[in-house]
C-alpha positions as CSV (number, residue, x, y, z in Angstrom):
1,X,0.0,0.0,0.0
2,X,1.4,3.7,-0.9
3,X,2.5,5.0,2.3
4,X,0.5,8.4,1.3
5,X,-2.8,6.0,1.4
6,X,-2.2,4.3,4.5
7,X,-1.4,8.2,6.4
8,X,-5.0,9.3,4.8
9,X,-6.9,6.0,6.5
10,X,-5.4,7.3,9.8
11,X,-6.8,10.1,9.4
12,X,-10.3,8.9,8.2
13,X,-10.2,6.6,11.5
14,X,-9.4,10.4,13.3
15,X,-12.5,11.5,12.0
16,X,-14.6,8.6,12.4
17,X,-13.8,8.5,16.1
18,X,-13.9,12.5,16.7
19,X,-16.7,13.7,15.0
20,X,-18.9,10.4,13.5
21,X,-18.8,7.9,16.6
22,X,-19.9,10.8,18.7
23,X,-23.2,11.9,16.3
24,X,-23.7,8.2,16.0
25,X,-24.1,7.8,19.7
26,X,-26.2,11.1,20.0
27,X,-30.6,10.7,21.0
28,X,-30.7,6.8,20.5
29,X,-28.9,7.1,16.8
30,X,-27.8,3.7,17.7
31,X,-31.1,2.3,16.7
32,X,-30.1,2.6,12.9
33,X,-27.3,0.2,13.5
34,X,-28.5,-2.4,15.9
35,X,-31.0,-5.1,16.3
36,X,-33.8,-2.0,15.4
37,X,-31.9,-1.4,12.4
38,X,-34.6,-1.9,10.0
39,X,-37.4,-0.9,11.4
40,X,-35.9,2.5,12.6
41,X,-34.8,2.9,8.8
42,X,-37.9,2.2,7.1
43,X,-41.5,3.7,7.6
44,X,-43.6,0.9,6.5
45,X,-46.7,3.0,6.4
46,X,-45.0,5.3,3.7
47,X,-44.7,3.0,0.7
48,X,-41.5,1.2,3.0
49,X,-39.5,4.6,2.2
50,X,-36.4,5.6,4.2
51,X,-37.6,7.5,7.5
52,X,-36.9,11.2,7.1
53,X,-34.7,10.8,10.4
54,X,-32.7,8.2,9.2
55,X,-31.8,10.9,5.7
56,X,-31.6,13.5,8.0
57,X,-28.7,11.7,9.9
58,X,-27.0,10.7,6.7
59,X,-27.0,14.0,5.2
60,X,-25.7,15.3,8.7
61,X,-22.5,12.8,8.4
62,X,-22.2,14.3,5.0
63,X,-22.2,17.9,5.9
64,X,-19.5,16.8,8.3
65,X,-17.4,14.5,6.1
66,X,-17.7,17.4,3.6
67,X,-16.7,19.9,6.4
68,X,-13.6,17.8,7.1
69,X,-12.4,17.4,3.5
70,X,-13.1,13.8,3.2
71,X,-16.6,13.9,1.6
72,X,-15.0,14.9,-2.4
73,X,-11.7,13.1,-1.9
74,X,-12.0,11.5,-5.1
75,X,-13.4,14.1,-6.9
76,X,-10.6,16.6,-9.3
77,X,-9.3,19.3,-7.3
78,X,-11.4,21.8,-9.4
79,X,-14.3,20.5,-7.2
80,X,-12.8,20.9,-4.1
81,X,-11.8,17.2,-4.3
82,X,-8.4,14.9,-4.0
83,X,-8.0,13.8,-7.2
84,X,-8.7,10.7,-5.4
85,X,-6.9,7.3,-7.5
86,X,-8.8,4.2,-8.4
87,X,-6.2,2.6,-6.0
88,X,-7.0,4.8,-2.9
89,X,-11.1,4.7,-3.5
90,X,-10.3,0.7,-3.1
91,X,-8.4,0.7,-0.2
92,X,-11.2,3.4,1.4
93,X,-13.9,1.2,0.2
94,X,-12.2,-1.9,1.8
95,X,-11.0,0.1,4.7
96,X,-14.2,1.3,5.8
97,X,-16.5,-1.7,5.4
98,X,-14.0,-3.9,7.4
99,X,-14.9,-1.8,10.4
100,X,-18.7,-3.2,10.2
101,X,-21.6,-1.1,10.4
102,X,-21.9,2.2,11.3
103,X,-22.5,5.9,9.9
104,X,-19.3,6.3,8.4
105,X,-20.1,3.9,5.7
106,X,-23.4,2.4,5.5
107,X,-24.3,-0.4,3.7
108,X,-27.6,-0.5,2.3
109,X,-27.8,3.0,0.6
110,X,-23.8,3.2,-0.2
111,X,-23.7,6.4,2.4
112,X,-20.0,7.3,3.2
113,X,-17.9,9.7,4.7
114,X,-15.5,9.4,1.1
115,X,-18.3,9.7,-1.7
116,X,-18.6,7.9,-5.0
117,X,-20.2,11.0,-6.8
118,X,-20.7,9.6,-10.2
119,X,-23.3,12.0,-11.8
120,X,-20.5,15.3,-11.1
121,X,-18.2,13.7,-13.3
122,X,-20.7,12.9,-16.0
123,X,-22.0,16.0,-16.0
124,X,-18.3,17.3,-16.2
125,X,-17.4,14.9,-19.3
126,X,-21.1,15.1,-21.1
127,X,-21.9,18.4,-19.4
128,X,-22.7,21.7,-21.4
129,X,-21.0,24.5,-19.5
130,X,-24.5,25.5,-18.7
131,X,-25.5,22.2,-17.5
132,X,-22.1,22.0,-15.3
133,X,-23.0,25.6,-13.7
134,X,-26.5,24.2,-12.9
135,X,-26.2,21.2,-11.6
136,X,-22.5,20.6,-10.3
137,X,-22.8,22.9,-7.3
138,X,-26.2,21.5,-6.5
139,X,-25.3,18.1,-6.7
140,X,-22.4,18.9,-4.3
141,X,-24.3,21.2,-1.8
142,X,-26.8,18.4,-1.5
143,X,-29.6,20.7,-3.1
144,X,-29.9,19.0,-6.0
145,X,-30.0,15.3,-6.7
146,X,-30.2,13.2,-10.3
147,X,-31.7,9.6,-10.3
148,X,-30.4,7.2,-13.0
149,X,-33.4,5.5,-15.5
150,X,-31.9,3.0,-17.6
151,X,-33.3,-0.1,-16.3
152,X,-37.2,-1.4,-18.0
153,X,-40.2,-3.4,-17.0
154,X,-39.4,-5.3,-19.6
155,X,-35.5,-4.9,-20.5
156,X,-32.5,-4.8,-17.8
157,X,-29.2,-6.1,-19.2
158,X,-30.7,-5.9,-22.6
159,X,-30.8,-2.2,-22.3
160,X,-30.7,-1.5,-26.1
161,X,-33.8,-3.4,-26.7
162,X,-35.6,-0.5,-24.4
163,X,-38.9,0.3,-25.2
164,X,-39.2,4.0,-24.3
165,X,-39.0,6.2,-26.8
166,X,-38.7,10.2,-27.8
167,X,-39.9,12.3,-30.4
168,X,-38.6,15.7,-31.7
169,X,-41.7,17.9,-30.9
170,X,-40.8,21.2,-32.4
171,X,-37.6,22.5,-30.4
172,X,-37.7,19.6,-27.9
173,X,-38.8,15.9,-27.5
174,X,-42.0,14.0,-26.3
175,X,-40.8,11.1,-24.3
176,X,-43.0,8.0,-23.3
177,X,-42.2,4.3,-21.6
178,X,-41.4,3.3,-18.6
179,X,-38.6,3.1,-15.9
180,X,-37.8,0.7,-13.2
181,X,-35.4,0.3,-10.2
182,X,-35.1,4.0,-11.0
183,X,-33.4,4.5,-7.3
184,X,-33.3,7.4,-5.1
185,X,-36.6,9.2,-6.9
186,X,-38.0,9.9,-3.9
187,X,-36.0,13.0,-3.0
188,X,-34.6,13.4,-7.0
189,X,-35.0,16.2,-8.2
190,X,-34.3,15.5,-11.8
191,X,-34.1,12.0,-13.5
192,X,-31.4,10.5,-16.3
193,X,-34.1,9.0,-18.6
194,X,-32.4,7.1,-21.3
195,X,-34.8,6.8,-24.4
196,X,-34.3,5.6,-28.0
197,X,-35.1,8.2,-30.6
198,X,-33.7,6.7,-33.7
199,X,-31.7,3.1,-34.6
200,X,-33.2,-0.6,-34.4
201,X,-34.1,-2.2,-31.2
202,X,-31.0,-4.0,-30.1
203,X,-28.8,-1.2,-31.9
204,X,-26.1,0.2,-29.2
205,X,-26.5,3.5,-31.8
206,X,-29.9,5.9,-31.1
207,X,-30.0,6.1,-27.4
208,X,-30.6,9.5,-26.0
209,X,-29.8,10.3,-22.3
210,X,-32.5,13.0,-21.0
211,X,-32.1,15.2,-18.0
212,X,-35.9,14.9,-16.9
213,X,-37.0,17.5,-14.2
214,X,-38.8,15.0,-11.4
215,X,-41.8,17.2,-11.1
216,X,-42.5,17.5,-15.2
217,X,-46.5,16.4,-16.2
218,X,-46.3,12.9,-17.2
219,X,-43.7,11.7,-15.3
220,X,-45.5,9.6,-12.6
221,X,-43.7,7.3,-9.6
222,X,-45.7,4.7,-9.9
223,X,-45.0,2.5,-7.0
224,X,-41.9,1.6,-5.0
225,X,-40.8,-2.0,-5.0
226,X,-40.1,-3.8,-1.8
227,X,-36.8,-5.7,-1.3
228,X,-34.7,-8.3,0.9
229,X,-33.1,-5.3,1.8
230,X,-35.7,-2.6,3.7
231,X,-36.2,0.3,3.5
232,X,-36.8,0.9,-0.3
233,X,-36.1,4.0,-2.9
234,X,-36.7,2.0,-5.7
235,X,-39.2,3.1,-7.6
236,X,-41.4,1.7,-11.0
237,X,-42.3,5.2,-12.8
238,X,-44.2,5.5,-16.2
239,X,-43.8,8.6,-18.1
240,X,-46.4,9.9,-20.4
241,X,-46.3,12.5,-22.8
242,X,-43.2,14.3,-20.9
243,X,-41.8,17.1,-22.5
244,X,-38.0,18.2,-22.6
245,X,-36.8,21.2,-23.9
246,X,-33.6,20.7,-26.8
247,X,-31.1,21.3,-24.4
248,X,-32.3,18.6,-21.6
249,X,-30.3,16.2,-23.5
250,X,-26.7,15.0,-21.5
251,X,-23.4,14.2,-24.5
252,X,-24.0,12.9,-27.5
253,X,-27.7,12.3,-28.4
254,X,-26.8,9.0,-30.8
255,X,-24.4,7.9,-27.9
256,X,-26.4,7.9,-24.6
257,X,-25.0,4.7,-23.8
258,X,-21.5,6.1,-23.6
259,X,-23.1,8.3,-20.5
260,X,-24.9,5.2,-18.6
261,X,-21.6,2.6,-19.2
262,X,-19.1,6.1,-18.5
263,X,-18.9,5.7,-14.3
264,X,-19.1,1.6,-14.8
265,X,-15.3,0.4,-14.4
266,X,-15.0,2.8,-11.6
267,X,-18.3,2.1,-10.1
268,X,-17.6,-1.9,-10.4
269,X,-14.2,-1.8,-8.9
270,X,-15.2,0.2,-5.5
271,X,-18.0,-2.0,-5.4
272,X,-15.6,-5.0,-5.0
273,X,-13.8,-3.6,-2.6
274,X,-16.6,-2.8,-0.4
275,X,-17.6,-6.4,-0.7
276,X,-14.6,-7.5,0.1
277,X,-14.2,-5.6,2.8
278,X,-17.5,-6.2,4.3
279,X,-16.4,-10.3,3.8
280,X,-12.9,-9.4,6.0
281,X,-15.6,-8.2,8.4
282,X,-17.5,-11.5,8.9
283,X,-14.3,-13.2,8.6
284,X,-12.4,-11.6,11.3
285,X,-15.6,-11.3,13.7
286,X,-15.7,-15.3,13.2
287,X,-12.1,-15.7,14.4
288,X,-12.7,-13.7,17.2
289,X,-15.9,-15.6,18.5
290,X,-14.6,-18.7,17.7
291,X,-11.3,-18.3,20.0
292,X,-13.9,-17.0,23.0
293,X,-16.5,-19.6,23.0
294,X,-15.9,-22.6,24.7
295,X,-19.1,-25.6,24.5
296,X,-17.9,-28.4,25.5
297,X,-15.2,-27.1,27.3
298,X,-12.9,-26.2,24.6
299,X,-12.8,-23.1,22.3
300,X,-14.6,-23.6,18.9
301,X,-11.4,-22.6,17.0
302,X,-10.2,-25.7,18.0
303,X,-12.3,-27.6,15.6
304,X,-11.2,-28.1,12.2
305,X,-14.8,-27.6,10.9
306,X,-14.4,-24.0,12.4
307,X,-11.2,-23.6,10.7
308,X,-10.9,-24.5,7.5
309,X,-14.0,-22.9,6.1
310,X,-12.7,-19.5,7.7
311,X,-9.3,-20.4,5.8
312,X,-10.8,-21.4,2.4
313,X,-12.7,-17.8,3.3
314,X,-9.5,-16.0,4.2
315,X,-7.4,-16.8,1.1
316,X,-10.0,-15.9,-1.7
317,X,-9.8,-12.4,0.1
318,X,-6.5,-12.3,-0.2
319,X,-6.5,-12.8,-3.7
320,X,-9.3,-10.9,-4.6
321,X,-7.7,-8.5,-2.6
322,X,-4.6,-8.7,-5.0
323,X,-7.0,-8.4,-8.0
324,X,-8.4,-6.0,-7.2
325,X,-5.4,-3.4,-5.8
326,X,-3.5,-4.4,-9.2
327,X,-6.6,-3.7,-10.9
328,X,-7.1,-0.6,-9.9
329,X,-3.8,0.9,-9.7
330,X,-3.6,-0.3,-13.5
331,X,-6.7,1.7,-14.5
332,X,-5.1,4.9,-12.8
333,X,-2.6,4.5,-15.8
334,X,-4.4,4.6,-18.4
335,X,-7.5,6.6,-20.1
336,X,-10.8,5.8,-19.8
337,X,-11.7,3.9,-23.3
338,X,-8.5,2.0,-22.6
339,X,-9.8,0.6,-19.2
340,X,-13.2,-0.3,-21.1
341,X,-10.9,-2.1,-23.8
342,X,-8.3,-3.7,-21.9
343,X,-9.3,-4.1,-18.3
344,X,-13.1,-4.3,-18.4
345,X,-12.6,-8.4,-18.0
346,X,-10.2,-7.8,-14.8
347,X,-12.8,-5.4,-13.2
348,X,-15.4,-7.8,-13.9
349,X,-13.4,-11.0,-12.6
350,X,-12.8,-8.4,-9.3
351,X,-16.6,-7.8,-8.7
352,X,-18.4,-10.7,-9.2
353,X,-16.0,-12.7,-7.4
354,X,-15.9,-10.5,-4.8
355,X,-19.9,-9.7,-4.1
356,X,-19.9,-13.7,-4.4
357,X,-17.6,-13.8,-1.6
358,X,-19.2,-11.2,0.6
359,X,-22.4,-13.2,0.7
360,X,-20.2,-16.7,1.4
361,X,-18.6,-14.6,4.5
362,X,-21.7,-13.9,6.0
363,X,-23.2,-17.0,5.4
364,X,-20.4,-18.8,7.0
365,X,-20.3,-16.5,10.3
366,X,-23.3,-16.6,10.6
367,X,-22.7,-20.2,11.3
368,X,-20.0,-19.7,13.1
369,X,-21.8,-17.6,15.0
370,X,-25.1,-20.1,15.6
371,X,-28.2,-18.9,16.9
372,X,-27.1,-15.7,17.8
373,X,-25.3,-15.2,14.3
374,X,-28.6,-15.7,12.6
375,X,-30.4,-13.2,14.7
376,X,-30.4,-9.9,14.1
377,X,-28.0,-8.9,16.8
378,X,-25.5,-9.7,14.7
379,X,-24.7,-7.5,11.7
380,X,-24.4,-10.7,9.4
381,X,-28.0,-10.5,7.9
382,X,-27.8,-7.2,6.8
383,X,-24.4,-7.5,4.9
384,X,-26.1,-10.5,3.5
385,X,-28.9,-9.0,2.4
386,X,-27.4,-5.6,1.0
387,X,-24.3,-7.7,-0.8
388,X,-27.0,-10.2,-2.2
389,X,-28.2,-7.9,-4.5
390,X,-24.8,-6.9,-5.9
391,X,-25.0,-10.1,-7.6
392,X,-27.3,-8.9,-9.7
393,X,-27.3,-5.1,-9.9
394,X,-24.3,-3.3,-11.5
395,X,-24.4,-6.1,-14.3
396,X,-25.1,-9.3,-13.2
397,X,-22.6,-11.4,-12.5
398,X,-23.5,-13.6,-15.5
399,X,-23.0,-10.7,-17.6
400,X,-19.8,-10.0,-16.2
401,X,-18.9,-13.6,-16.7
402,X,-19.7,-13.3,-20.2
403,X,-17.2,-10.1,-20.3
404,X,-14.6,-12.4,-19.4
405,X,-15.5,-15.2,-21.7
406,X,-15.9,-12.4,-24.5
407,X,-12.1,-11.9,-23.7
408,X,-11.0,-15.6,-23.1
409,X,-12.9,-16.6,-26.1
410,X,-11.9,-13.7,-28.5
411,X,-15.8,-12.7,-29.2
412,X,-15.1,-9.0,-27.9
413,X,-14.1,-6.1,-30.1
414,X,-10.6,-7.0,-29.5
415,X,-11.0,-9.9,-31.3
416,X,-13.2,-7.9,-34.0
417,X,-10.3,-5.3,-34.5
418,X,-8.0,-8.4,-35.2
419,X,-6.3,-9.1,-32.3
């Protein structure tokens, strides 16, 4: 690890222990993070949406983090950021979900004191410089928020068989489909909507990405879809009729796939590493509670049964780990369209191997662990049921596995250039 890495995660564990333990403590906080975890989170009476107080207290740890300099550190300087690398966001990731749960990095809605901030650098690489001056500053003062609509009813990986379409309607467009797992809508105040509006279904060509105020006529949330993972800001929305002005439209209008796919390696890779930090976790709590109980009169570590799942548990981290570090620090060395053409099989080896291995940790401590381990005194469930979903979000893992295969096989476009 780069020596200047390892001095920055002393003084994210400064922080966490001056200013985030503290407000975690403060008027019963502690009820987001315990055995009350989920029901303190989620008003069930409110379509299972996050609690207001539960936003509120994230959105205070960010107003801190930000405070402190940690909130943009991967951000470009020009933002007030770090110019954090690929490398350091790794180690961060895997650094902070090791310590289990807490405020400074929560699991189920990806809220940490170091932010992932995707839509500021899409809206600095697509961005008019009148798009950049309205949304950048929002975006960072927390004032503004943009949802992501890519996902269908009918289409997920298949995006470029979508079935919502726009229409040029004098100087704008006329959009209508349909949107699903369109996350975060509920306090969004504008939405990505990607739409075809010319090409062949299944053509990668003729997708438009749409910066779609929330509150426009026609654009409807139409109900929020419950998950192993409560609460839920996951909406289905249906969009009739919506009208954009010309200028609502984010980089190239025959490109809006290059937008959705531009945050992906980065996205992917940090994901991994928050898995696999999150499976050191359940690992490392295992070890511990296996050396201090004692049935039978004898520690369970003792027993081989104990041990060598932990083991077979402990060295896929460590490679994973290596993947993933080498992984990263080789996508800080290169462009972007040279990571998607020459390391898009490595990030995808790193994340699906790693959200697998997440979900294999807390199975096993929870084990470990027995009766208490499956209750929900123990932080096991919810890392299970946050990572499960990993598996299948951010490109399946079968699609990911296919990215690799693609490689292996030569069926990708290196093997269409020639190569």
């Amino acid at each position: 690890m780069p020596a200047e890495i390892a001095a920055y995660l002393v003084q994210l564990d400064e922080f966490i222990e001056r200013e985030i333990k503290p407000l975690e403590r403060e008027n019963d906080n502690l009820r987001f993070f315990d055995h009350r975890r989920e029901w303190a989170r989620t008003d069930f009476e409110r379509g299972g949406l996050p609690r207001h107080e539960w936003e509120d207290l994230l959105a205070e740890m960010r107003r801190r983090a930000d405070r402190a300099g940690h909130y943009r550190f991967a951000l470009p300087k020009e933002y007030g950021g770090q110019d954090g690398s690929n490398l350091a966001m790794a180690i961060i990731r895997e650094h902070l979900a090791a310590k289990g749960l807490g405020l400074h990095n929560d699991l189920q809605n990806e809220s940490s004191i170091v932010g992932n901030l995707p839509t500021v650098l899409m809206f600095r690489d697509f961005g008019t410089k009148e798009q950049k001056d309205a949304f950048i500053p929002g975006i960072l003062d927390g004032s503004m928020s943009v949802a992501f609509g890519l996902t269908e009813p009918n289409h997920g990986s298949d995006a470029t068989w979508m079935e919502t379409r726009a229409v040029r309607e004098g100087d704008g467009w006329r959009i209508n489909g349909a949107k699903i797992w369109n996350t975060g809508l509920h306090v969004a105040t504008h939405d990505f909507v990607f739409a075809r509006t010319s090409g062949r279904d299944g053509a990668a060509k003729g997708i438009t990405c749409f910066i779609v105020p929330a509150n426009s006529a026609g654009f409807k949330i139409e109900e929020y879809l419950w998950t192993f993972n409560m609460p839920t800001d996951h909406p289905r929305v249906s969009l009739t009729e919506v009208y954009v002005p010309g200028d609502a439209i984010l980089g190239d209008p025959e490109n809006g796939l290059a937008v959705a796919q531009h945050f992906v390696h980065e996205n992917r890779i940090r994901q991994a590493a928050s898995s696999l930090g999150a499976a050191q976790y359940c690992v490392n709590e295992s070890v511990r509670y296996a050396k201090e109980r004692k049935p039978f009169g004898r520690p369970l570590a003792t027993n081989q049964a104990i041990q060598w799942p932990l083991v077979e548990l402990q060295t896929e981290a460590a490679m994973v780990r290596a993947l993933i570090h080498k992984t990263a620090w080789e996508m800080d060395q290169m462009s972007k369209p040279a990571v998607a053409e020459t390391l898009s099989d490595k990030v995808a080896m790193c994340n699906y191997r790693a959200n697998r291995l997440v979900c294999e940790a807390a199975d096993r401590a929870m084990q470990v662990h027995g009766g208490l381990g499956y209750s929900r005194h123990k932080p096991f469930e919810h890392i299970y049921r946050h990572h499960r979903r990993y598996r299948i979000t951010e490109g399946a893992e079968e699609i990911q596995m296919r990215r690799v295969a693609q490689v292996m096989f030569g069926f990708g476009s290196r093997a269409k250039a020639g190569e």
